[in-house]
C-alpha angles and dihedrals in degrees: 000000000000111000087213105040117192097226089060100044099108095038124087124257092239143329140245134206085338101311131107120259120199137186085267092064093052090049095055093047089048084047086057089037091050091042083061104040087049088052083048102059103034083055097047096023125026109200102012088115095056095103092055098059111079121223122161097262088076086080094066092034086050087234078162088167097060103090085066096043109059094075095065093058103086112149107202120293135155088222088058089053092051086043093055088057094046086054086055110045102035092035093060089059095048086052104045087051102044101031134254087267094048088040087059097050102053079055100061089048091050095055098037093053103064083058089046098054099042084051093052085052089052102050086047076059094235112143110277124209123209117254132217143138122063098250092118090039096063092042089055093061098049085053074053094054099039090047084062109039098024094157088050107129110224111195113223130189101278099004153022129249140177105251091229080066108052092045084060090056087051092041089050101042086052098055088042094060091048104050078047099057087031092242092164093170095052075056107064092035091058092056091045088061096048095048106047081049097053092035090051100042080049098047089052093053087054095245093117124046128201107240114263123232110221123229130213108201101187111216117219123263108243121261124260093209093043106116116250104239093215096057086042098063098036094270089306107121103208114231111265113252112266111260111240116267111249119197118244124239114246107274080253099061083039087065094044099057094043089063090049084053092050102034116015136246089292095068095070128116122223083255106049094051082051091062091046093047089054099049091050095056086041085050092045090056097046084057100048 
């Protein structure tokens, strides 16, 4: 049993009191629940925290864990709260739109990238720093979100703005901060995560491609001792064998394929992969 079934990407995981829940919801519980349990332990255990932060050095000390467990050391902070409802409202957008699979996905990039990119400062040999917290994370996913919905109008206290506008002011103020404080690194994390949001939302609306590696298949020279038909049968070439007939998919399924051939599986609607998933069971019990 898939853990991430295709027939149940768009709808929520449960619901409560009436109203959809979705992955992002979970999430930004996880994000308060993880806020007290840090506060916990620096209180009653300092230190105790010191394996889950990933530095560099985990690489050397074989913390392999550490990449995934960064994100669960948050010591208390109001921007983490705000964060966790961005997570939660934005991030059930994101994932309504892409897809529970695909959500999970930009996730996982999102989290994998801030290690990546310390590691690859270490091995320059410029000095590295340690991560930890989900801070970035959750900003990811709101450049995900405004990547997606830019025209969206988002209703502030005294006024109204385009969301596309106001993740320009928070792009801006953090770089900002950083260039201040010369955080060259949070820097360059910060753009990592903008950009792997904005690449990947691109890359599922089929604005953006993988790059293609090309393949040679060499095709085998003719052999000198193979019989010429045409001697073989007195000059007279027979006729090749008729190829079976194979039945043709309805023009519907044709145009589906041929998306999938020009712009790959994610570029699918829900009802389109309806329509796939149809015409293959119809196909299995025609076969049976």
């Amino acid at each position: 049993m898939s853990w991430l079934p295709e027939s149940k990407d768009h709808l929520p995981l449960t619901w409560w009191k009436g109203n959809p829940v979705y992955l992002s919801a979970f999430l930004a519980l996880g994000g308060v629940a993880s806020m007290i349990l840090t506060s916990l332990l620096m209180g009653m255990a300092p230190g105790s925290l010191d394996a889950l932060i990933f530095t560099f050095s985990d690489w050397q000390r074989l913390h392999l864990w550490a990449p995934f467990t960064y994100l669960l050391v948050n010591p208390p902070n109001l921007w983490l709260l705000v964060g966790c409802f961005m997570l939660w409202r934005f991030g059930e957008a994101v994932e309504r739109h892409l897809g529970r699979t695909s959500f999970v996905r930009l996730l996982i990039l999102l989290l994998l990238i801030t290690p990546l990119l310390i590691t690859l400062v270490g091995l320059l040999g410029a000095p590295s720093r340690g991560c930890m917290g989900m801070r970035e994370w959750e900003f990811g996913v709101f450049i995900a979100f405004a990547t997606l919905y830019p025209r969206v109008q988002l209703s502030m206290i005294f006024f109204t703005v385009e969301v596309w506008v106001l993740a320009a002011i928070f792009v801006g103020i953090s770089m900002l901060t950083t260039i201040a404080s010369q955080d060259w690194i949070g820097l360059l994390i910060l753009t990592g995560q903008i950009g792997s949001a904005i690449a990947y939302v691109r890359y599922e609306q089929g604005a953006l491609t993988l790059p293609k590696i090309p393949t040679f298949k060499a095709t085998p020279p003719a052999s000198r001792n193979a019989p010429n038909p045409a001697r073989s049968s007195g000059g007279k070439v027979s006729p090749a064998p008729a190829a079976p007939k194979v039945k043709k998919h309805s023009p519907a399924v044709d145009d589906i394929l041929e998306k999938i051939s020009r712009e790959g599986m994610h570029s699918l609607t829900p009802d389109e992969r309806r329509v796939l998933d149809q015409a293959s069971e119809d196909l299995q019990k025609r076969n049976r």
